[in-house]
Backbone bond lengths (Angstrom), bond angles and torsions (degrees), N, CA, C in turn:
res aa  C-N    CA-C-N  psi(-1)  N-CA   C-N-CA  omega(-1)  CA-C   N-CA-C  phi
1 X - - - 1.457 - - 1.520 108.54 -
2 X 1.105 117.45 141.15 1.665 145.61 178.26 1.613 108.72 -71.44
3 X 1.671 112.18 73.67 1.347 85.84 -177.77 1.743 121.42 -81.49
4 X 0.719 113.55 -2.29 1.660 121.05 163.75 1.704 113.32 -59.62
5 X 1.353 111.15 -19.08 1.685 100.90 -148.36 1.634 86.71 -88.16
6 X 1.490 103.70 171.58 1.570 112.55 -174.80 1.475 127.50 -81.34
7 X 1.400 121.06 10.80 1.316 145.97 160.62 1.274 116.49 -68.43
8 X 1.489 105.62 -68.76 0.989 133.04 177.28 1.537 122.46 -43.73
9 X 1.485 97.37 -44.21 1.758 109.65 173.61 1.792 114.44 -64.33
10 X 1.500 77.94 -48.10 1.988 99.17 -176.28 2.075 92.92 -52.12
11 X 0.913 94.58 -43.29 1.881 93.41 -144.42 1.731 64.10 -60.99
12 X 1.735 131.92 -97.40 1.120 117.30 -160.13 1.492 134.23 -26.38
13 X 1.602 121.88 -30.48 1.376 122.44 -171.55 1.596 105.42 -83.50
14 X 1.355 110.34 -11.56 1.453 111.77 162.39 1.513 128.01 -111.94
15 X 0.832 113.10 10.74 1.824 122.80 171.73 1.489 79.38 -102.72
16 X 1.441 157.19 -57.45 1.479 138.36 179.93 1.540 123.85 -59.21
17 X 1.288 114.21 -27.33 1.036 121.42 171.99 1.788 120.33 -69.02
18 X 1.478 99.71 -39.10 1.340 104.48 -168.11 2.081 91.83 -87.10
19 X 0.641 89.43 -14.16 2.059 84.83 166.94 1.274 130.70 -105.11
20 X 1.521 107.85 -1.89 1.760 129.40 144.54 0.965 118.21 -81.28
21 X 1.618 116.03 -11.67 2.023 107.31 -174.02 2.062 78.23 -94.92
22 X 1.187 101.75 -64.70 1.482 91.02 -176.33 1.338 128.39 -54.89
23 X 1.184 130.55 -12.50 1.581 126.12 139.39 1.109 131.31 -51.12
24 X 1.588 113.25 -52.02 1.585 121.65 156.42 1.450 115.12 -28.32
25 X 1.794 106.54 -75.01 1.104 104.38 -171.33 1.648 133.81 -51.96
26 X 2.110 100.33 -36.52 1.563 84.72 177.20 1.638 118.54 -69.50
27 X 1.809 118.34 -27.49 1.543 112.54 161.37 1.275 118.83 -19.11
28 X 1.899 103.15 -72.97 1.648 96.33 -161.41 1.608 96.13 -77.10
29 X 1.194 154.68 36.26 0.995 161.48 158.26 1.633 108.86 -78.42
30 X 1.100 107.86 -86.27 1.766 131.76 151.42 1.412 113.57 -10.78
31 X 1.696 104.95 -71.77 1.762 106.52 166.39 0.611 117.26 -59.13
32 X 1.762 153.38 -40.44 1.280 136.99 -170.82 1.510 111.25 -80.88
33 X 1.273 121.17 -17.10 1.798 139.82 178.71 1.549 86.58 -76.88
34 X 1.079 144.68 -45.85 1.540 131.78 -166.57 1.476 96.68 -93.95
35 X 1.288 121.84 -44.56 1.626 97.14 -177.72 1.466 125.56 -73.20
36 X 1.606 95.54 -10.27 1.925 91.83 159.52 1.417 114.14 -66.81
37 X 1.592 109.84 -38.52 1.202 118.88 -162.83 1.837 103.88 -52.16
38 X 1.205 96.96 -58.24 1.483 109.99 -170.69 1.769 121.02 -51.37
39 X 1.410 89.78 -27.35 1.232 80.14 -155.42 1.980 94.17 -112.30
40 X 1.402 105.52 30.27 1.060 119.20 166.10 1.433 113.60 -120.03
41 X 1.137 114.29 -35.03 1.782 121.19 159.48 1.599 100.04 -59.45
42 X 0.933 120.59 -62.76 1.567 105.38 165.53 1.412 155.28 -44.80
43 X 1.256 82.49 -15.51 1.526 110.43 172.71 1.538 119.84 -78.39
44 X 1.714 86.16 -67.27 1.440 111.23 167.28 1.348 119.79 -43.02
45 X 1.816 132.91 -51.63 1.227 125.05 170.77 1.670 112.20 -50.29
46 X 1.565 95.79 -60.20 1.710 97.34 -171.60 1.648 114.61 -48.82
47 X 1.144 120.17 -39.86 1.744 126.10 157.49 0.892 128.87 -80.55
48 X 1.221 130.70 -4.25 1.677 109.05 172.85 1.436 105.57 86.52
49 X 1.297 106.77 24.36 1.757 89.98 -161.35 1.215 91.14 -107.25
50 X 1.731 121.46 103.90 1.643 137.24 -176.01 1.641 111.20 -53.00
51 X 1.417 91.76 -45.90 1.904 119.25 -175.21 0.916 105.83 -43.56
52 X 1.630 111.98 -55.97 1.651 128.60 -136.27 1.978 78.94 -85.96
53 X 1.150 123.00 -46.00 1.294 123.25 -156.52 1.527 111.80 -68.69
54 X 1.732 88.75 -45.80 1.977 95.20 165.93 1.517 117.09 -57.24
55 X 1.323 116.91 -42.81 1.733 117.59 169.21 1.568 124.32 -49.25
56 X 1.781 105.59 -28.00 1.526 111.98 -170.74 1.693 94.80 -91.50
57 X 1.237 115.37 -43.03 1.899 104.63 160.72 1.251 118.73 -34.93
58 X 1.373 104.59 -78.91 2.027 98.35 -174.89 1.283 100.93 -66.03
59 X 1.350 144.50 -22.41 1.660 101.00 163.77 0.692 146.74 -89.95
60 X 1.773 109.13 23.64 1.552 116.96 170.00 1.631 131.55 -70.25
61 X 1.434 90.87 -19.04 0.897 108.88 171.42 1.989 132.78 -66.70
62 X 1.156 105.67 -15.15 1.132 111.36 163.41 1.894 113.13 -108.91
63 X 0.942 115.74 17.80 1.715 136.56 151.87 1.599 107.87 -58.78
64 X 1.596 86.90 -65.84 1.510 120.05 -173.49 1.394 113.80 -35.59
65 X 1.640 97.58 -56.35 1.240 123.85 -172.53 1.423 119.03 -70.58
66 X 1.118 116.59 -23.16 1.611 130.96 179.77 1.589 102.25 -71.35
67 X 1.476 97.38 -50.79 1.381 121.98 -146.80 1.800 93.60 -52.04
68 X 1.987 97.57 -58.09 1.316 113.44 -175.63 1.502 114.38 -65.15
69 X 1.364 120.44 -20.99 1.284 117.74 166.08 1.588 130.19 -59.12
70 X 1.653 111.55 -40.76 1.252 120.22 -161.16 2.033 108.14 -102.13
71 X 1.642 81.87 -0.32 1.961 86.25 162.01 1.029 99.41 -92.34
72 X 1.694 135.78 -32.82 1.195 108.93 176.98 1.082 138.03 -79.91
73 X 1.472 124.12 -11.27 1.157 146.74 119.33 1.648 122.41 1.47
74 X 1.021 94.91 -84.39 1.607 113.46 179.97 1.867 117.23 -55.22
75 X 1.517 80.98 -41.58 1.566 87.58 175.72 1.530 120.40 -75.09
76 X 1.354 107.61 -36.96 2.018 107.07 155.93 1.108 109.85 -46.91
77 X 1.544 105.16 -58.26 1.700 91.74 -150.96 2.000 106.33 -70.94
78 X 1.023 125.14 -33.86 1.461 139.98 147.63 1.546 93.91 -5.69
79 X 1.313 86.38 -107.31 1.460 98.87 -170.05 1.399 119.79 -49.55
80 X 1.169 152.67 -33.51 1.401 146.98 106.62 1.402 105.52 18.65
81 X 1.624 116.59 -100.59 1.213 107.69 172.92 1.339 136.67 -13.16
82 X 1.522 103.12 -61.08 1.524 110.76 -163.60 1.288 109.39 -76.43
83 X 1.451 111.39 -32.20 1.904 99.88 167.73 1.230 123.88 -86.90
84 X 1.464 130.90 3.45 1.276 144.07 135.88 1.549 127.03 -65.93
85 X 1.054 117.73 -19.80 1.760 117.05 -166.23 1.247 92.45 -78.71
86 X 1.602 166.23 -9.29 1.186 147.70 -166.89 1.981 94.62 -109.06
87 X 0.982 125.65 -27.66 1.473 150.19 150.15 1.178 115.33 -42.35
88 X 1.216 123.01 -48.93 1.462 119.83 172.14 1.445 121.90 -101.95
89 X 0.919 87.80 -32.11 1.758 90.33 175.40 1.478 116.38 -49.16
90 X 2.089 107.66 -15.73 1.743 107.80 -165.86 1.693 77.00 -97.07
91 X 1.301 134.87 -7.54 1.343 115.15 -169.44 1.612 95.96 -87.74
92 X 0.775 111.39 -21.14 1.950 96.77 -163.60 1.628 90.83 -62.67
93 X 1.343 123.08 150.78 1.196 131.38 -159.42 1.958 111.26 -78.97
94 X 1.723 88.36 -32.44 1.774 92.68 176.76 1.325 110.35 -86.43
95 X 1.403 122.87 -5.95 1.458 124.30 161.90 1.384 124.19 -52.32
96 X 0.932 135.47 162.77 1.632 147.97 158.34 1.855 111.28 -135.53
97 X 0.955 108.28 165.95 2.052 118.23 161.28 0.803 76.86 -80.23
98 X 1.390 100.73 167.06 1.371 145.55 -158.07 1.852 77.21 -99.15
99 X 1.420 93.58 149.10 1.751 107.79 173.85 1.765 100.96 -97.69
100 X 1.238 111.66 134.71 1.559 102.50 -167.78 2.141 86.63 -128.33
């Protein structure tokens, strides 16, 4: 395979793309899981509502879980990157290798 050729670039600039939209997505996933959170702990103090407060405990736990999901996330796609960036850099079209 041609890793220089313009396929080749495309197929990578969109297998990264489509694992930045899904990073995106579990984020605003995460934020909207904490701004329920919050504003149900808030609730719960201002009422008295013991229930409501025990419910915002155990679902922190899937916060947690997001949380630890989307470092690992980040940390693939990272490292991904970085052993790809000398790889792509020969695909961009005004690029060249390095002349040795």
């Amino acid at each position: 395979m041609d890793i220089t050729s313009d396929s080749h670039s495309q197929h990578i600039s969109r297998q990264f793309n489509q694992e930045l939209e899904e990073l995106k997505t579990h984020l605003m996933a995460m934020g909207g899981l904490v701004e329920k959170q919050v504003q149900d702990a808030v609730f719960a103090l201002l009422e008295g509502d013991t229930r409501l407060a025990e419910q915002v405990r155990d679902n922190d736990r899937q916060v947690n879980d997001l949380q630890l999901q989307i470092d690992d996330e980040c940390t693939a796609y990272w490292r991904a990157a970085s052993l790809l960036l000398p790889i792509c850099v020969w695909c961009w079209p005004s690029s060249a290798p390095p002349q040795t």
